[in-house]
DRENFI-964642 format. One line per 2 residues: their letters; for each residue x negated, y, z of C-alpha. Coordinates in steps of 0.001 Angstrom, whole numbers. Example, Ala and Ser with C-alpha at 12.3 -4.5 7.8 and 13.67 -1.06 7.14 Angstrom:
2
as	-12300,-4500,7800  -13670,-1060,7140
//
This chain:
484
xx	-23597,51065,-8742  -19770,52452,-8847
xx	-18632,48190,-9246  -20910,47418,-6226
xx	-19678,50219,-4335  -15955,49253,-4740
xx	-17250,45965,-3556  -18521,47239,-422
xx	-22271,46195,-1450  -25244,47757,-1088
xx	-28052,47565,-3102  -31541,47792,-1776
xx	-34734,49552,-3288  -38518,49542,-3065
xx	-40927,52336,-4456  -44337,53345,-4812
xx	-46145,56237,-5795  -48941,55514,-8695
xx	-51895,57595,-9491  -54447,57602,-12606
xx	-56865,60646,-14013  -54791,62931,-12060
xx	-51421,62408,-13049  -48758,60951,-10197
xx	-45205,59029,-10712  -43242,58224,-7932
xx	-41538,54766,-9168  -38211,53784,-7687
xx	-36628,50181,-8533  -32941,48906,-6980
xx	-32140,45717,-6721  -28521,44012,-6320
xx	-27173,40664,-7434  -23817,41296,-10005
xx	-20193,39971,-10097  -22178,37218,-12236
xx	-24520,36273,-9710  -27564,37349,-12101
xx	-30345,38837,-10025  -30419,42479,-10954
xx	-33859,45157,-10908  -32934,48213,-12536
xx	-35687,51510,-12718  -33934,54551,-10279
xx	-36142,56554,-10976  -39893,57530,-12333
xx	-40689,61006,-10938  -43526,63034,-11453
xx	-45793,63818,-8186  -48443,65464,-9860
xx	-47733,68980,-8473  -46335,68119,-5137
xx	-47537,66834,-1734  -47450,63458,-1398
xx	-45588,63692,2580  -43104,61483,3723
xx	-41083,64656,3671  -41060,65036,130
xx	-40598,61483,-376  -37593,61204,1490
xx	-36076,64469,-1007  -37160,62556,-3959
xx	-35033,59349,-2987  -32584,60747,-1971
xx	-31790,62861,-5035  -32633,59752,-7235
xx	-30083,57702,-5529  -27770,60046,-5815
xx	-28158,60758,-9051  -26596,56752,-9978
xx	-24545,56937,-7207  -25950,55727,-4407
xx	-24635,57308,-1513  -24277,61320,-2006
xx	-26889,63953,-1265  -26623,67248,-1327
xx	-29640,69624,-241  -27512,73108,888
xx	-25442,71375,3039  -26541,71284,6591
xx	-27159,67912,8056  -24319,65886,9849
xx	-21475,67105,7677  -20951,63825,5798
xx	-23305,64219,2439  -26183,62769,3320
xx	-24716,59309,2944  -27766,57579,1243
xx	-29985,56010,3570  -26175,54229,4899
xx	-25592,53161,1213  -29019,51712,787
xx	-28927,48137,2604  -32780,47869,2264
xx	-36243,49292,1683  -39191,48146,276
xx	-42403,50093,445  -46350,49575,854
xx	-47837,50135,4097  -48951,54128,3321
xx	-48140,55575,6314  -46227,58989,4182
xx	-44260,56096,2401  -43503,54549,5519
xx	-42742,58161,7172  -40370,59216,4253
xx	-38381,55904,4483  -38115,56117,8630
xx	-33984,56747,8547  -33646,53922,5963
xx	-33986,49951,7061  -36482,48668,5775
xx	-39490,46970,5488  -43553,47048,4094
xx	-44403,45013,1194  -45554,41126,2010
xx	-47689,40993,-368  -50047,44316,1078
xx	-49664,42527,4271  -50909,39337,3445
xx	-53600,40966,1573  -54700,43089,4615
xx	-54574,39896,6692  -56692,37925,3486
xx	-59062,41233,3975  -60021,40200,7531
xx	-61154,36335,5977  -63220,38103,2942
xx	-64707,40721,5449  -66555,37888,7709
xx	-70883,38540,7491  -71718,35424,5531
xx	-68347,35450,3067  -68545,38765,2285
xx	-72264,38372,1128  -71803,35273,-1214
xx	-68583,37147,-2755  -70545,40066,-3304
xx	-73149,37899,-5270  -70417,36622,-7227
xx	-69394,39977,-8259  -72969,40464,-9298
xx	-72852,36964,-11171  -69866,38377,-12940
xx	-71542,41771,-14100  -74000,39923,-15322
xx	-72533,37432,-17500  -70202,40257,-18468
xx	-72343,42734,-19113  -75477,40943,-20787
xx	-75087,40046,-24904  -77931,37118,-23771
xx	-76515,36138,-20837  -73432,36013,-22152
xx	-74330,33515,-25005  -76747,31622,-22706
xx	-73904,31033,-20548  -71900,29316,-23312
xx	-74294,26944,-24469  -74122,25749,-21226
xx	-70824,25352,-20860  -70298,23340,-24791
xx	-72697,20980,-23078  -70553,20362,-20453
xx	-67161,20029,-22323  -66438,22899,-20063
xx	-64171,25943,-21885  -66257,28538,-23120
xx	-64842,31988,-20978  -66437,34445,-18943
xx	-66348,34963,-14894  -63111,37017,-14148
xx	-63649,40944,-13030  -62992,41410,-9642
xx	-60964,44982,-9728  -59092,44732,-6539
xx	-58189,47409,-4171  -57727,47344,-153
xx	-54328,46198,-742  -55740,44007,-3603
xx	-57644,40693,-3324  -56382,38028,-6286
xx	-59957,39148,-8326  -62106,37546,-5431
xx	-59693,34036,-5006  -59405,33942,-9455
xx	-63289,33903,-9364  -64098,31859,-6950
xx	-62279,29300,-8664  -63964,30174,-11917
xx	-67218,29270,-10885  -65957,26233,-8761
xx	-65118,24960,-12554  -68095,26350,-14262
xx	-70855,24966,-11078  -73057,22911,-12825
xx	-73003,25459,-15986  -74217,28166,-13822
xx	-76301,25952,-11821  -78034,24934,-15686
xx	-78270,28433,-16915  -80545,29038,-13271
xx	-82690,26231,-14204  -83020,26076,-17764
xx	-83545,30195,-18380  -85589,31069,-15300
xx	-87663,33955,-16781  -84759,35297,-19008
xx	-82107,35385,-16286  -84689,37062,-14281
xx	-85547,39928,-16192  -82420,39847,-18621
xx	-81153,43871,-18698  -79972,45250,-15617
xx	-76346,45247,-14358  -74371,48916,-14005
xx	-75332,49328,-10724  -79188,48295,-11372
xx	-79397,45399,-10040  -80395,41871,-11769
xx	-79066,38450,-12185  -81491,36780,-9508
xx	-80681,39528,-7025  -77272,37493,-7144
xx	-77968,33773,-7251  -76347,31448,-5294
xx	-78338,29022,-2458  -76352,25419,-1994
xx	-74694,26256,1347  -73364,29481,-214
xx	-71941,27279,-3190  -70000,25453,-165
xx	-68642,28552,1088  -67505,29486,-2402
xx	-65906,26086,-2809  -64016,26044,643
xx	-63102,29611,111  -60933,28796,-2741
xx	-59817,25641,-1377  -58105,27632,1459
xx	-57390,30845,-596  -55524,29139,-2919
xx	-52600,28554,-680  -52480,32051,135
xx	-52296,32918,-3817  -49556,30679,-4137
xx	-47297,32051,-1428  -48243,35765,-3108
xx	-47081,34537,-6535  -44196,33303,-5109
xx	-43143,36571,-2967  -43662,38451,-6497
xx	-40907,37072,-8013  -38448,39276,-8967
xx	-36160,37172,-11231  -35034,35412,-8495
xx	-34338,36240,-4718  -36999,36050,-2454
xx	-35481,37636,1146  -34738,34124,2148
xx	-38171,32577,1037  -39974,35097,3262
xx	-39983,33353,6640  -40391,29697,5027
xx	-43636,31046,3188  -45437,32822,5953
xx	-44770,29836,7921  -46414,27097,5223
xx	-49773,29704,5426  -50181,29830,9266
xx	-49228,26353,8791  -52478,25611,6527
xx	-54560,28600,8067  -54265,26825,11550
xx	-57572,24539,11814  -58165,21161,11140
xx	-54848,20744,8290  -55482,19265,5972
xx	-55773,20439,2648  -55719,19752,-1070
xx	-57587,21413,-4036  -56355,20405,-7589
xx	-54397,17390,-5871  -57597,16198,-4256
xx	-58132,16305,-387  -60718,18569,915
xx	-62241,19439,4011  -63597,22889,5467
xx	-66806,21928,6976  -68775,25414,6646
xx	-69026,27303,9745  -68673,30683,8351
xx	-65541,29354,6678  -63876,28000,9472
xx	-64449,30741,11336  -63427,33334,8478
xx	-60258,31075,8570  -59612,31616,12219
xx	-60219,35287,11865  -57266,35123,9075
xx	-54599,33266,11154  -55481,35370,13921
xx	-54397,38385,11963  -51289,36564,10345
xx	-49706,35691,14125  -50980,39143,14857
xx	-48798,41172,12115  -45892,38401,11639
xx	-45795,37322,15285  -46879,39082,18010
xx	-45917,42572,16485  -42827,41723,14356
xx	-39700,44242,14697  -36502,42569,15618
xx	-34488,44149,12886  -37189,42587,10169
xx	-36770,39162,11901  -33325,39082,12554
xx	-32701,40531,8250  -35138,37515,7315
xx	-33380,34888,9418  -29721,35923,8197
xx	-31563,35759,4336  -32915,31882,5386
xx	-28830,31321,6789  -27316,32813,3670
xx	-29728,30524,1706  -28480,27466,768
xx	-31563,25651,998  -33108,26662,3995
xx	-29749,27549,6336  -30516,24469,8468
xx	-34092,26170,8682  -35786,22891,7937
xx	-39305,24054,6415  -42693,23393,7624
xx	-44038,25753,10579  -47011,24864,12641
xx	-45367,27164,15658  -42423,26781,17689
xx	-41188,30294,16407  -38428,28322,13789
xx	-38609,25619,15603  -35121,23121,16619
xx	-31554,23911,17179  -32507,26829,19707
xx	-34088,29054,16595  -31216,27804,14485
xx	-28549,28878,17112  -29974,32374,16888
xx	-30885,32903,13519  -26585,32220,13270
xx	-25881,34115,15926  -27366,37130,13915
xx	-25738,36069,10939  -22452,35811,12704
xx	-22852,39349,14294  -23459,40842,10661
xx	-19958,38645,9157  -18039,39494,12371
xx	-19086,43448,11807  -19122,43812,8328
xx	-17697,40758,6000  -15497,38860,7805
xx	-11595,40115,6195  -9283,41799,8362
xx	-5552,40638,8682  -4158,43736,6765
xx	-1941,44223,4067  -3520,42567,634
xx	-3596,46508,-1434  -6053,47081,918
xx	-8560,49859,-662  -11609,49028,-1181
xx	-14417,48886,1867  -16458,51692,2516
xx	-20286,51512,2663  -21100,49796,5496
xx	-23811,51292,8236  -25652,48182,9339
xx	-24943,47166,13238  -27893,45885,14310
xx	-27880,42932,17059  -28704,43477,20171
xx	-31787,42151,21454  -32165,38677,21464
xx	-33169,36553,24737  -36146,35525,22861
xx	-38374,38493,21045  -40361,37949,18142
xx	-43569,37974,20140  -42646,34802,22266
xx	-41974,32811,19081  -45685,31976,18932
xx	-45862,31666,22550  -44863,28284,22682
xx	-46386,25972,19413  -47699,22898,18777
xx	-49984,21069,16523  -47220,19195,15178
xx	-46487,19092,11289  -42843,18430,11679
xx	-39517,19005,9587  -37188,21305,12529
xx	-34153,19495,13355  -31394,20845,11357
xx	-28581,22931,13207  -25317,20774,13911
xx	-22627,22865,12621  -20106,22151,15161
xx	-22104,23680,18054  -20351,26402,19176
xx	-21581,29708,19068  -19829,31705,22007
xx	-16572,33768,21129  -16545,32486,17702
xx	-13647,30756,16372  -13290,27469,15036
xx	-12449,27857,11690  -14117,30506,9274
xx	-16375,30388,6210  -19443,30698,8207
xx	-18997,27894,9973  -16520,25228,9504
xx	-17165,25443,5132  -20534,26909,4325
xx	-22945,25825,7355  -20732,22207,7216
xx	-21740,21776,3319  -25286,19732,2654
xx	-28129,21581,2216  -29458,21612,-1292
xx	-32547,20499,-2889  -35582,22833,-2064
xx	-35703,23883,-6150  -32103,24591,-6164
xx	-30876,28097,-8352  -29254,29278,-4934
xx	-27456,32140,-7439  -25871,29185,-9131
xx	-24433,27487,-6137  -23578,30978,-4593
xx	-21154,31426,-8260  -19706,27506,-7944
xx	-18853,27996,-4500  -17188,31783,-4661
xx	-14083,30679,-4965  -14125,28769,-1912
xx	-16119,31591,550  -15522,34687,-1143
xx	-16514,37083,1250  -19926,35438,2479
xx	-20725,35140,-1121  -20616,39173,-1185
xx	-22891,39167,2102  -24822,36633,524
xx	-25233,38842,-2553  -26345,42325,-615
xx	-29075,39783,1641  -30486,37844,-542
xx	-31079,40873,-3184  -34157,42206,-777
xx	-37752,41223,-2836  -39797,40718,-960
xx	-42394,42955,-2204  -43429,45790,-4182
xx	-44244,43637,-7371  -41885,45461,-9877
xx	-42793,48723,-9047  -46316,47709,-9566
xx	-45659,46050,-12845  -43934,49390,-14358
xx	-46498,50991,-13494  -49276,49089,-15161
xx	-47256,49818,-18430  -47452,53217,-17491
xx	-51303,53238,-16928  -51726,51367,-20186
xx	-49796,54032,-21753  -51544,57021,-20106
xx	-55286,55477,-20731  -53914,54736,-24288
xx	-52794,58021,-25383  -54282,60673,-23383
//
């Protein structure tokens, strides 16, 4: 942390606080890209939280002495506040929590924002929570206990499947949580593959998949079985579903930045939740036909424009779009977006003109003498308020599927000057290929924009979710269940 200090970088963070058979670890991660430009997630911090009060209070304590502790920023808990060391939340460029409201409370004097991925499963929630969708996933969790839990059913099952040159495996669990919902879209597509097996074992074994033993929660295989229209909704349920799991795999990553991927993914979903686009399963065109489907899929990208759209905080859009401008790739902001929100030169203009605020503030080098020191932390100057909010981005869309036109970059922004790294050398270079290693290019290209490469480095190290917190702590469940 010292080498990023002396850089005048700031890392960012994202925590969580994990729970199992009474014991509780709050897990803190930071993130930073290196002098190497190697994308960097180091643990802070794994804090028990058994024996104290899970407030936002005492999560903001914890943090702060964590950070501290490796040097980020300097806390000190005698001192009274205002006197210069509480310097954390200023030396932390980002946050990353779930959407717990004591998380969300003990992070309030950081920036920040929730995880994606708990969003985009709440908004998935409202598509899985419709009458008729809900009832044919809960017989497929049925299904599964079933074929999980019966020896007969089990080997039944199998025959059926040899006969089909279909692999021989079982229905997934579903385990997910509120903020969970991968279980539901992983089996769905199990028994899209495994149809006409499970369709066989209902015909051919009648009587003993009727009274085979009863599931956990007492009820029976034909309590469960599917009717052909609810085999439709199963199919077009993971024919949509499937792009959402995609853009969550993708927002996991932590190997590789994601800040800048953000705003280009949630676009391709409301993109493909918006009805009548077309899809593809498997490489195969498909249609959603099913009225409960279509509707459950209109309930979903009502609640995506809702959350992303109508109800997004300037300071999230405005990090997100200087990510996109930092990324090599996207910095023209040509991605697919059914809406007019990152839309044309106009969104381009001001997704720079945020970028250029940040550079002018914070990166941009002063004419002083060259044994300079070296920068302080920075405290983040946020824009002012842009003539168009985040809610009016939706305002205007269309039904187009269209490629926005790239920003020129000699338009002028107003008061800028005419030659700089922003503009006249990074935003004049081509954009990349779309599966570029942005980290790469960002190490080629130091040498010619030095100082945007360090903003580049403390923007694009935001993930974009709570993954790797999660991840640790699965080891740490596995470990706990294991040995105690």
């Amino acid at each position: 942390m010292d080498a990023l200090r002396e850089e005048g970088i700031r890392p960012s963070i994202a925590g969580d606080i994990w729970s199992e058979g009474g014991i509780s670890v709050f897990g803190i991660l930071v993130y930073y890209i290196d002098r190497n430009f190697e994308y960097c997630e180091r643990l802070v911090s794994a804090i028990p939280f058994s024996d104290v009060r899970h407030t936002g209070l005492e999560i903001e304590l914890a943090t702060k002495r964590a950070c501290s502790e490796i040097h980020i920023g300097h806390f000190r808990e005698d001192v009274s506040p205002g006197d210069g060391e509480d310097t954390v939340s200023e030396s932390v460029h980002c946050t990353v929590s779930d959407n717990a409201s004591n998380i969300v409370s003990g992070w309030e004097t950081f920036e920040g924002h929730e995880c994606n991925d708990h969003t985009l499963a709440l908004i998935v929630h409202t598509y899985l929570a419709q009458p008729e969708v809900a009832e044919v996933f809960k017989k497929l969790r049925g299904m599964t206990m079933h074929l999980n839990h019966s020896v007969i059913g089990g080997k039944l099952l199998s025959e059926c499947q040899k006969r089909h040159s279909v692999d021989v495996t079982k229905p997934p669990q579903d385990n997910d949580t509120r903020t969970g919902w991968g279980g539901a879209c992983r089996q769905a597509t199990w028994y899209i593959s495994n149809q006409v097996s499970i369709q066989m074992y209902d015909v051919e074994n009648p009587v003993r998949a009727a009274t085979a033993v009863a599931n956990p929660d007492g009820s029976v295989y034909r309590d469960h079985r599917l009717e052909l229209i609810e085999w439709d909704i199963v199919k077009e349920s993971a024919y949509f579903l499937t792009y959402v799991m995609n853009a969550t795999d993708i927002l996991q990553g932590t190997k590789y930045p994601t800040a800048s991927r953000i705003l280009p993914i949630i676009g391709k979903v409301a993109y493909y939740a918006k009805a009548g686009t077309p899809l593809k399963f498997e490489k195969t065109p498909v249609k959603i036909t099913n009225e409960a489907v279509v509707h459950a899929r209109d309930l979903l990208e009502k609640a995506l424009s809702r959350r992303y759209f109508n109800c997004l905080a300037d300071s999230k859009l405005e990090d997100w779009a200087v990510a996109i401008v930092l990324d090599p790739r996207y910095k023209h902001l040509s991605f697919h977006c059914v809406n007019r929100w990152m839309r044309g030169q106009f969104t381009a203009e001001l997704a720079v003109q945020w970028t250029r605020q940040s550079w002018e503030a914070d990166w941009k080098p002063k004419l002083e003498s060259p044994t300079q020191e070296a920068p302080a932390m920075k405290k983040r100057k946020t824009a002012g308020k842009p003539v168009v909010t985040a809610a009016s981005f939706l305002a205007d869309s269309d039904d187009e599927d269209a490629m926005e036109e790239p920003f020129k970059a000699g338009v002028q922004v107003e008061g800028q000057e005419k030659e700089d790294e922003l503009t006249s050398r990074y935003l004049g270079f081509s954009r990349v290929a779309p599966h570029a290693d942005i980290l790469a290019w960002w190490k080629e290209n130091e040498k010619q924009l030095p100082y945007l490469a360090a903003m580049a480095r403390e923007f694009l190290a935001v993930p974009a979710s709570t993954a790797g917190v999660e991840r640790a702590f699965s080891s740490v469940g596995h470990t706990v269940i294991t040995h105690f």
